[in-house]
C-alpha positions in Angstrom: 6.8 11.7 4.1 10.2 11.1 5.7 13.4 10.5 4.6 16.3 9.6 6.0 20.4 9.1 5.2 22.7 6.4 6.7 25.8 6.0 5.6 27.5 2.5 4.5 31.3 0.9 3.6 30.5 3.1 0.0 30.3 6.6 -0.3 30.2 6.5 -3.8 26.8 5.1 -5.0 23.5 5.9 -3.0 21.0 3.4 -2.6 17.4 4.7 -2.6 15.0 2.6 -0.5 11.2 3.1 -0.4 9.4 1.3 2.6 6.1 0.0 2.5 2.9 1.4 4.7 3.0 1.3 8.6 7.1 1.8 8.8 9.8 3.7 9.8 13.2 3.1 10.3 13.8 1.1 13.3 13.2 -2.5 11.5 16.1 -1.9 9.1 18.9 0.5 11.9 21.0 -2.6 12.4 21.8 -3.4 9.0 25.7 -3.4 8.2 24.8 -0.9 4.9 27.2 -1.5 1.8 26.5 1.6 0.0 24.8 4.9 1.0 21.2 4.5 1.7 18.9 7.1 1.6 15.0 5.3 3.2 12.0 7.3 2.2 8.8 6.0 4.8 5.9 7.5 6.1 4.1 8.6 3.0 1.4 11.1 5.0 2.1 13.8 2.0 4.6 14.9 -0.4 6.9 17.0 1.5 10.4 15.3 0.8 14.0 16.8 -0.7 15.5 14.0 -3.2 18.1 16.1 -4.1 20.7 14.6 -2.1 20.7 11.9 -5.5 22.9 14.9 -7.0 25.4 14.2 -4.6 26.3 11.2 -6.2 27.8 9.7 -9.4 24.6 7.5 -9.5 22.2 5.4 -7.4 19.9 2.6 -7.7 16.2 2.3 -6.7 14.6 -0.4 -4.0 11.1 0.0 -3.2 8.7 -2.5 -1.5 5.1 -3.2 -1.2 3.3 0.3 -1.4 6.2 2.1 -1.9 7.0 0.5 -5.2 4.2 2.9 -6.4 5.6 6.1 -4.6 9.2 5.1 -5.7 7.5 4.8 -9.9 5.8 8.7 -9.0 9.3 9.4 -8.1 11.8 8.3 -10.6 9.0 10.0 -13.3 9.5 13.2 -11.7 13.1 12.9 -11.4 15.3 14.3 -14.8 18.2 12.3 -13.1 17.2 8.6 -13.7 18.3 5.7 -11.2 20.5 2.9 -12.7 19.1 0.5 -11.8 15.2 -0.3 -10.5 14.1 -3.3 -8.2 10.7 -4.1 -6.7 9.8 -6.6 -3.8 6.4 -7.4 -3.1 4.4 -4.3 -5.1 3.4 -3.5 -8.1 3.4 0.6 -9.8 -0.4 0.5 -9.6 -0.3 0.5 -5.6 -4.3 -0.1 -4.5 -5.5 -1.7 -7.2 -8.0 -4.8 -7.0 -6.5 -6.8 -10.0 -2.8 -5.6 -10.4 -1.9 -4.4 -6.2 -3.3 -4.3 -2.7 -7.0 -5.5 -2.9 -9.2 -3.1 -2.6 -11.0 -4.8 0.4 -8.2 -5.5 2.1 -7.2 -1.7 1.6 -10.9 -0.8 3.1 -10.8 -2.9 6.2 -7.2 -2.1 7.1 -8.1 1.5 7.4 -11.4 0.9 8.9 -10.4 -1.0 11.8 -7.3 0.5 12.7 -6.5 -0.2 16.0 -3.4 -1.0 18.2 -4.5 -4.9 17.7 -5.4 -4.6 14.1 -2.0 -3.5 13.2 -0.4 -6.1 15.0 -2.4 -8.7 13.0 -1.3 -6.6 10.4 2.7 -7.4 10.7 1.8 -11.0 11.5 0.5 -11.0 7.8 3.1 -9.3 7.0 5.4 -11.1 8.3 4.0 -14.7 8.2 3.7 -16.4 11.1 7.1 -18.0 12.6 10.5 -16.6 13.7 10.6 -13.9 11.1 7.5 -12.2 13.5 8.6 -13.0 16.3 11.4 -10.9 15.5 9.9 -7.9 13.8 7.9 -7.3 16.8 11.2 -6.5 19.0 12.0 -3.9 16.0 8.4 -3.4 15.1 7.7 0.6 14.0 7.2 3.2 16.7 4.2 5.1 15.2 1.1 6.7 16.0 -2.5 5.1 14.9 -3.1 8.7 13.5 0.4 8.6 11.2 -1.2 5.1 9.9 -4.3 6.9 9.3 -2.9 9.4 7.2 -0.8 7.8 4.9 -3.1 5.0 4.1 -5.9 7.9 2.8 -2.3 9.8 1.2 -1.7 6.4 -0.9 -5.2 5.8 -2.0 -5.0 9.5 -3.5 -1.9 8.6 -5.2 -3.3 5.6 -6.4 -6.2 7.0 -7.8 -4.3 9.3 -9.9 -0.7 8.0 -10.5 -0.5 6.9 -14.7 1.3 3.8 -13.6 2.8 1.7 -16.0 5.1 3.9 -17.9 7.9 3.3 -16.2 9.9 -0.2 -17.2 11.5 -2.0 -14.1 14.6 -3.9 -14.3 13.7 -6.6 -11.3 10.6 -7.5 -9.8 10.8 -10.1 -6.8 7.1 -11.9 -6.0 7.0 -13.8 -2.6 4.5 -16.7 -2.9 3.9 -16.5 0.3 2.6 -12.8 0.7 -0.9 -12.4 2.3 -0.8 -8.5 1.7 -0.6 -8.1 -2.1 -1.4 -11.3 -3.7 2.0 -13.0 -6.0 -1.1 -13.4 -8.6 -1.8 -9.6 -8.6 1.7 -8.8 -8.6 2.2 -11.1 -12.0 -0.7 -9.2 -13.8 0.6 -5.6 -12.4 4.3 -6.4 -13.7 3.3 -7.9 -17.3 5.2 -5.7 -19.6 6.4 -3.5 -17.1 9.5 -5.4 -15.7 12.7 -6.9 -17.2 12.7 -9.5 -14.9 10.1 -11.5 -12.9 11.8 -13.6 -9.6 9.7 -15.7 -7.2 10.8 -15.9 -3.8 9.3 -18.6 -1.3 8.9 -15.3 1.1 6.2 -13.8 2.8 5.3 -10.3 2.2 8.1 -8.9 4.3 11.6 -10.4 4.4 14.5 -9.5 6.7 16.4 -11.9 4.6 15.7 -9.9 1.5 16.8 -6.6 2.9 19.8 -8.2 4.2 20.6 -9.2 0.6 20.1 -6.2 -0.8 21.5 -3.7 1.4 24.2 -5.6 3.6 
């Protein structure tokens, strides 16, 4: 797992984003940051140091796509509770046929992985359009190996994370996402967030990140 610290316009609050599978930083370097932001990517194991969330008065959770389900492990590990939780595009229960990534689609994506693969991968991502065509001049810079890794890592955390016991405050569905269906994202969050928002977005969104970061 890595973890990283940028610093916004406020040094007060700290902003805790989790990343979904197949990133790193790069996408998100030339945001204009209004807080703090600590990104956690690259979930290969468990080897990351939270404790920088001491440091400050409080901070707020942001996960997306898989890493809504590593942020849930997190924040029920953590005595110091965020203020605030918001998902986009993932559920807590991560790989999970009925309520997160389809099995099968989980399957095949680590099956073929390949150079190619992943690129069809982002295009999914992504949708096709402008918002692609951007994401592959900032696309990740990561070994097939590293992709490897953390999608067997997030299948074992999956397969044994007790999701659910954690209550959201904000979960944003895109009804265009081709990587975790919007109709397994409304069963994973029933009784599990405050509040359900459908975005006409596809599974990634630069526009989404702006407005939550920026």
């Amino acid at each position: 797992m890595e973890t990283e610290l940028l610093k916004g316009s406020d040094h007060n609050t700290l902003k805790v984003v989790f990343l979904g599978f197949g990133q790193d930083l790069t996408p998100f370097s030339s945001l204009n940051l209004s807080s703090d932001t600590f990104f956690v990517y690259d979930y290969e194991d468990d080897s990351a140091d939270f404790s920088v969330i001491y440091k400050y008065k409080k901070y707020e959770v942001i996960a997306w796509s898989l890493g809504v389900m590593m942020a849930d492990i997190f924040v029920s590990k953590m005595d110091k509770k965020p203020w605030k939780m918001t998902a986009f595009n993932g559920t807590p229960f991560g790989i999970n046929s009925e309520k997160g990534v389809d099995d099968a689609l989980y399957k095949a994506t680590l099956d073929n992985l390949s150079e190619d693969n992943m690129t069809r991968f982002y295009r999914r991502m992504c949708g096709r359009g402008q918002e692609f065509a951007a994401f592959t001049k900032v696309k990740p810079s990561r070994s097939l190996v590293s992709f490897k890794n953390e999608l067997m890592f997030l299948a074992q955390k999956s397969a044994a994370h007790r999701a659910g016991e954690i209550v959201w405050d904000e979960a944003f569905i895109g009804l265009k996402d081709a990587i975790i269906a919007p109709l397994n994202q409304e069963r994973g969050w029933q009784g599990h967030a405050l509040n359900l928002v459908k975005l006409d977005a596809a599974h990634y969104s630069t526009q989404f990140f702006k407005d939550k970061l920026s």
